[in-house]
Each structure stands twice: as C-alpha cells, then as structure tokens.
C-alpha positions in Angstrom: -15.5 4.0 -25.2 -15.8 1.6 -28.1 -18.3 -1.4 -28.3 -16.7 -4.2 -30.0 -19.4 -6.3 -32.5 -20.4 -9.7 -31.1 -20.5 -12.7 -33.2 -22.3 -15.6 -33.3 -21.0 -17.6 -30.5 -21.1 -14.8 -28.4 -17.5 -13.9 -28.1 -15.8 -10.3 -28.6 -14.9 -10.0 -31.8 -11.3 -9.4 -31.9 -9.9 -5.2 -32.7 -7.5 -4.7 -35.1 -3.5 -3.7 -33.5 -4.1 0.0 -34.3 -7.3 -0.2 -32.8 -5.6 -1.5 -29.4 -2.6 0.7 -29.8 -5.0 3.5 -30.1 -7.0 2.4 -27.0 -3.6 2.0 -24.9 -1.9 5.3 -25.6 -3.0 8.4 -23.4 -3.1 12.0 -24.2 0.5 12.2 -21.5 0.5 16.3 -21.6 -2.9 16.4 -20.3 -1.7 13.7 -17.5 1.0 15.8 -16.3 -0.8 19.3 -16.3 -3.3 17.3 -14.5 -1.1 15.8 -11.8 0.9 19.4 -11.5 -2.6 21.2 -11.2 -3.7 18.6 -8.1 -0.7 18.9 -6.2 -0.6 22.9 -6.6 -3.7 22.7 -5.3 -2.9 20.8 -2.3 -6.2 18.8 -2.8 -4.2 15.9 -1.3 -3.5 17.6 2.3 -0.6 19.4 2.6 2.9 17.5 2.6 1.4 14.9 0.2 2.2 14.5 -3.8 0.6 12.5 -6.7 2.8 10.9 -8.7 1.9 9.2 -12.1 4.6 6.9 -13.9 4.6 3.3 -15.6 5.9 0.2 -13.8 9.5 -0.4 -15.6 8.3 -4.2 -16.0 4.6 -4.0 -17.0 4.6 -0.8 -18.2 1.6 -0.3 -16.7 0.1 2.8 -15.2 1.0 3.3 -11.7 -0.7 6.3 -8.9 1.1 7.2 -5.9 0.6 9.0 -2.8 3.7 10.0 -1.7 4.5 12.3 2.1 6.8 14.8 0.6 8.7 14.9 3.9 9.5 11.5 4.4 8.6 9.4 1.3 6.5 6.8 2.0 4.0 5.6 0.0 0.3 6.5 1.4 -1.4 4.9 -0.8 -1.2 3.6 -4.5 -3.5 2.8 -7.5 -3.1 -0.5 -8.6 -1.7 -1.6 -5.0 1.7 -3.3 -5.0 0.4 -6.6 -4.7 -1.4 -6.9 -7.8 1.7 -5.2 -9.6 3.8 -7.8 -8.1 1.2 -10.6 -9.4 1.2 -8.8 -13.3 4.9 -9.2 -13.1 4.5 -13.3 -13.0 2.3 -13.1 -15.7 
C-alpha cells in the first residue's frame, strides 16, 4: 500500500499516471491459479464455482458465485446494483 504526501491544504497530493496504472493492474496468473485452486477445493460447497472477470463497460473487477447446475448467481462482489450505478457514471 502506498501513502500518498499531503500538502498544505490538506488534500492528496495527486500520483503520477504510471503510478495509478501500476496501482490498477493485478498480477492476473496468480488470480486465476487462485480461483482454479478454490473451486478444486470445493471450499464454496459442492455444485458452486467462483468466477473472476471484468465488467465489459467498467472494466471493473467482478466475483461471482455461480450453482454449476443451474447458473444462477448466489452471490456477487460488487452486487449488481452498484455495477449498474458505475455504469451512469
């Protein structure tokens, strides 16, 4: 975690782009050996998956989990309504 300086008005001083880009990007190999490893192990319950993928509009980081049998949606990290309310941004 980075601590950004603080100037004299009290406001975050602002990071440089490849100090964001660097923030935003995730190491993605260790995110899918991760997600594979959790639903070998069936730490969900049986019949259920994780899935990890980006919203196509956002591009934001979106969990699911999914009932392999029928395919709803148990539950899901951010919920849908607060993707639905980043998409009107």
């Amino acid at each position: 975690m980075e601590i950004r300086p603080i100037d004299s008005a009290g406001a975050i001083a602002t990071a440089t782009n490849s100090n964001l880009q660097a923030e935003n990007e995730f190491p993605l190999r260790q995110v899918v050996t991760a997600v594979r490893e959790i639903n070998k192990s069936e730490l969900l319950g049986q019949g259920r998956q994780l899935n990890f993928t980006r919203d196509p509009d956002t591009h934001k980081p979106v969990i699911q989990i999914v009932d392999q049998n029928s395919g709803e949606v148990i539950d899901q990290l951010p919920p849908e309504s607060v993707v639905r309310l980043a998409k009107l941004k």
